[in-house]
N, C-alpha and C positions, 0 to 999 in steps of 0.2 A: 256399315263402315268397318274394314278391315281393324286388326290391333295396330298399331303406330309403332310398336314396342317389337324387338328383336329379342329372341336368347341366344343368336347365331352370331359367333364370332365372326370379325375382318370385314364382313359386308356393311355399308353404309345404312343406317337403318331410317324411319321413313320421321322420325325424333332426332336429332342431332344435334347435340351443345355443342358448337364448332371452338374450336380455340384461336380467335381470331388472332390476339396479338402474335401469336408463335406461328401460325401461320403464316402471317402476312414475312413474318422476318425471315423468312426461308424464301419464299416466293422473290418478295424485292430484290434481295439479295442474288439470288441465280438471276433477275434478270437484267440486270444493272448490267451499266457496257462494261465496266472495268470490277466483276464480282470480287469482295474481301473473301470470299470462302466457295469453294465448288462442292464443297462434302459437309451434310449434315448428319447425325444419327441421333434420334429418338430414340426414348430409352425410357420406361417406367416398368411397374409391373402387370404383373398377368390382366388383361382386362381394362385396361386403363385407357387404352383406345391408339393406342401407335401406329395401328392398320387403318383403321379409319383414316386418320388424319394423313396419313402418307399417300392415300387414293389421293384424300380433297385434294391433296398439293400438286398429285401429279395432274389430274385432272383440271387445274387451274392453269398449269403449266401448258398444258397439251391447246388451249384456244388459240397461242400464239402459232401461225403458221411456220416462224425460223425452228419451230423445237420439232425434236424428234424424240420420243418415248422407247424406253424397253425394261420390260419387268425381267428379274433372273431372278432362278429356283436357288438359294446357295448350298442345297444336298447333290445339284449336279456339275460337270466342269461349264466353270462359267466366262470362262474367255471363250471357250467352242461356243457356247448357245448366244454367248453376246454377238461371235460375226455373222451365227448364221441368222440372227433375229435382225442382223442391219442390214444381211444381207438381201432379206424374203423383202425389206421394204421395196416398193415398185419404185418409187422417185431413188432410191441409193442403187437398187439394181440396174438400173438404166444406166445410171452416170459411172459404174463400175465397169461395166461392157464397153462404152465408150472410151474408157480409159485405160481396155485393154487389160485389167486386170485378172491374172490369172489363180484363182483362189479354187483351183478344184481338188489339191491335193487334199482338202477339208469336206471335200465334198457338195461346196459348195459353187455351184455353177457347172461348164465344163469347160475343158483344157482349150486355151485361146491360141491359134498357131502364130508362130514367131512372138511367143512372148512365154518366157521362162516363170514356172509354174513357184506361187510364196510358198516356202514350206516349216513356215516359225508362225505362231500362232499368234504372237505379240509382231510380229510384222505384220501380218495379214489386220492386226487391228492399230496398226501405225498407218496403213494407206488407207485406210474406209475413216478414218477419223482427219487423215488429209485431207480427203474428198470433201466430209462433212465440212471442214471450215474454211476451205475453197470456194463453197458454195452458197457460206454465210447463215448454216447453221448450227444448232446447237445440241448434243446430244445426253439427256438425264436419264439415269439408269435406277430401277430404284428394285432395294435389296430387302425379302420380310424377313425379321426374323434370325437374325443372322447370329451363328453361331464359331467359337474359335476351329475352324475344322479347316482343311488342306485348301479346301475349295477357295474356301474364303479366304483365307492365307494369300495364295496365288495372284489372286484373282486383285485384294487391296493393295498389293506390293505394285503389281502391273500398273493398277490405276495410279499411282502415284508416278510411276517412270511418264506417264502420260500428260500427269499434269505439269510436269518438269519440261515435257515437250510442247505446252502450252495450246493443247487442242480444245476444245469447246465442250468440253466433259465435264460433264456432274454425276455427283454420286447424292444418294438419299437411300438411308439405311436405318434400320426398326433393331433394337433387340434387349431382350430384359439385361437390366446394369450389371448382372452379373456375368452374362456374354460378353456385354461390349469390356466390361474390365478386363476380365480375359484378354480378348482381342488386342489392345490395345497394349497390352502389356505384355506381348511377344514381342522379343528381341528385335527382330526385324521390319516390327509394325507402327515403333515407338512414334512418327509422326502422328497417326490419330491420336495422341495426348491433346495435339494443337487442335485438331478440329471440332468444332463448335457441337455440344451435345444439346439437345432439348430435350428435359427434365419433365417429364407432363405428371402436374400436379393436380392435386383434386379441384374438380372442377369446380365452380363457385355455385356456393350456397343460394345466392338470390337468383340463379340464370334455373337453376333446378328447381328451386321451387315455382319461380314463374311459369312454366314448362308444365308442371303437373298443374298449377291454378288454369291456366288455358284450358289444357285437353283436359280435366276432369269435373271444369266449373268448381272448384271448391273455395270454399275462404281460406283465408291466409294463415289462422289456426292449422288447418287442416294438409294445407299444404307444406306448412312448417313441418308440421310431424313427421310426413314422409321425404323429406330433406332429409331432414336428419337421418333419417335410416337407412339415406344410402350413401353419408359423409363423402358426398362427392366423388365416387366413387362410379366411376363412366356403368362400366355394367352390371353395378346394384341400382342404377338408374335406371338400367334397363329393363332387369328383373323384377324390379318392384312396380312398375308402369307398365308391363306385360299381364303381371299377376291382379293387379289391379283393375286392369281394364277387364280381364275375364271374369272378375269372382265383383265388381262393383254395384250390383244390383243388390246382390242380397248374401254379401259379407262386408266385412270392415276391414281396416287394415290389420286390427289383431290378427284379426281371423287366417289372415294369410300369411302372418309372419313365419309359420313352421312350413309351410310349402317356398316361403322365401329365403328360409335358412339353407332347404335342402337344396334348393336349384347354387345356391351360393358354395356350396358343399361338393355337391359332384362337378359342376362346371371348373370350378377355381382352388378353391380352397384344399380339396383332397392332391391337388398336384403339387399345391405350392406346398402343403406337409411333407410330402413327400421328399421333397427335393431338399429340407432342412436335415442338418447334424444333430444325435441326440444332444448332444446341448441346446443348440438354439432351440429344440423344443422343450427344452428343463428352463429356460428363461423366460419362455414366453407365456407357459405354466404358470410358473409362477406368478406372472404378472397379471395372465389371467383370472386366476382362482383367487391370488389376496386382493388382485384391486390394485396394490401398491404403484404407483408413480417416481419414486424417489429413486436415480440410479443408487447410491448408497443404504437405502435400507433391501433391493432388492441383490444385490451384493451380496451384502451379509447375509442375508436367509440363504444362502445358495452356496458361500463359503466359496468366494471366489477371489481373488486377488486382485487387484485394479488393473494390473494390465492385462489377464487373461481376458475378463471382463468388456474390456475396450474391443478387444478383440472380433471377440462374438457381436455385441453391440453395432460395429463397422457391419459386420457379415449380416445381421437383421435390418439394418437400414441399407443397405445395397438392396436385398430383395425387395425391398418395398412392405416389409411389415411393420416395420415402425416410424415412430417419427422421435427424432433427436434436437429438434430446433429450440423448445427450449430448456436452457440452461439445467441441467442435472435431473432431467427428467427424462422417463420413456413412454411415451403413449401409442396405442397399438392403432395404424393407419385406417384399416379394411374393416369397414360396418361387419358388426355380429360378428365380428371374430375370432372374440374373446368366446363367443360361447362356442362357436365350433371349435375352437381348441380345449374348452373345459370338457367336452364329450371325448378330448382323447386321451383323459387320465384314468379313462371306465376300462 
């Protein structure tokens, strides 16, 4: 029997702790006659599973025969790749010809006589979204990854003129919180404040261990312990059920925690440092090497001021490395990750 267990990011792997409730609320939601919301974005950090979960949904999406599916890249212009992806559909293409639409100044199709050629990109997906809900369906677009860049810019501002004009569009969009903050907090974007985020938190303790008691027959001792060491944490669940399944004849799980640290290391952890302020690596230092939990005794050791503090504090729980929920405490989100950041005071 093959491993079960993935190290490969975005692909659905053959293991999967689905997240039913946040699922389902996305799903019903787009399919209700009269939708409260057309635009969703998922948002956690690195590894957390937001690709996953955005397949399931489309894929859930995609049985009902009114929907029509389109994935867009957001590094390239994504009002062109959005007409010409409705366009290659056969059932849209058909009813586009017949209705005489002439979209080849885009390159798409060719030039239809007596019929004056669209040459505005947001018209050309004003009439194919007529079409679409002329004909009583529905069209979800779903975005990975998505970053504050022009494309995307463009491309959100557009979809909004859209939903104003009340066509049968949905949006479903992935990107680490500190994107979508971004995003959302352009001047011209400030609607997605209103649009509904889903927060993907660590996945629950009893559905992980259950998971590893199946596929590895173990007691519930045993399964505990490897729960724990991957704090719900979507792709140390992976990691360590991967590593597991290869080395379980004749290692233990000690055994594999330094080949589990590193996989955790160069997949995630080396990017997510990366992309931190030397401060928030002077905080998290710290938090790592003394242990400390107390936001005010880690303060003081650091000689920081209370609103500097807060500052940083916001900027480490936006990425997803810590957690703030209870009162005057910091505790570090991401299994073993206090020790990969103690290796980066060597």
């Amino acid at each position: 029997m093959q491993n079960p267990f993935t190290l490969s990011f975005g692909k659905k792997p053959l293991q999967y702790i689905s997240r039913i409730s946040q699922t389902n609320q996305i799903v019903e939601t787009f399919r209700s006659e009269n939708p409260a919301n057309q635009l969703f974005m998922i948002t956690g950090v690195r590894g957390s599973g937001k690709t996953v979960m955005m397949t399931n949904i489309v894929s859930e999406i995609k049985k009902d025969e009114e929907w029509l599916t389109v994935e867009l890249n957001p590094t390239r212009d994504m009002l062109q790749s959005l007409a010409a992806k409705i366009y290659s559909m056969p059932q849209m293409n058909k009813i586009f010809v017949n209705a005489k639409l002439d979209f080849s100044a885009f390159g798409l199709g060719v030039s239809i006589e007596n019929a004056a050629p669209v040459t505005d990109i947001e018209n050309v997906l004003e009439l194919m979204l007529e079409n679409i809900k002329k004909h009583n369906k529905r069209l979800l677009i779903s975005v990975d990854e998505v970053t504050n860049c022009e494309f995307v810019k463009v491309f959100v501002s557009s979809f909004q003129i859209f939903l104003r004009q009340d066509y049968p569009i949905f949006l479903l969009m992935t990107g680490q919180f500190e994107n979508i903050y971004d995003l959302q907090n352009d001047k011209a974007l400030t609607f997605l404040y209103r649009a509904p985020k889903i927060m993907l938190e660590p996945l629950s303790f009893t559905a992980v261990r259950k998971h590893y008691m199946d596929i590895f027959e173990l007691d519930q001792s045993e399964a505990d312990k490897m729960a724990a060491l991957t704090k719900g944490y979507p792709f140390a669940f992976q990691v360590l059920g991967y590593l597991y399944w290869e080395n379980r004849d004749d290692h233990t799980i000690e055994d594999i925690l330094p080949e589990y640290d590193q996989c955790l290391d160069e997949y995630v952890y080396s990017k997510i440092w990366s992309e931190l302020s030397e401060l928030d690596k002077k905080i998290l230092l710290e938090i790592s090497v003394s242990g400390e939990e107390k936001v005010k005794e880690i303060r003081e050791k650091l000689d920081m001021n209370s609103g500097l503090f807060s500052v940083y504090r916001d900027r480490l729980k936006r990425k997803g490395v810590i957690d703030t929920s209870e009162y005057g405490k910091i505790t570090l989100t991401l299994p073993r990750f206090e020790e990969f950041v103690k290796t980066r005071q060597m």
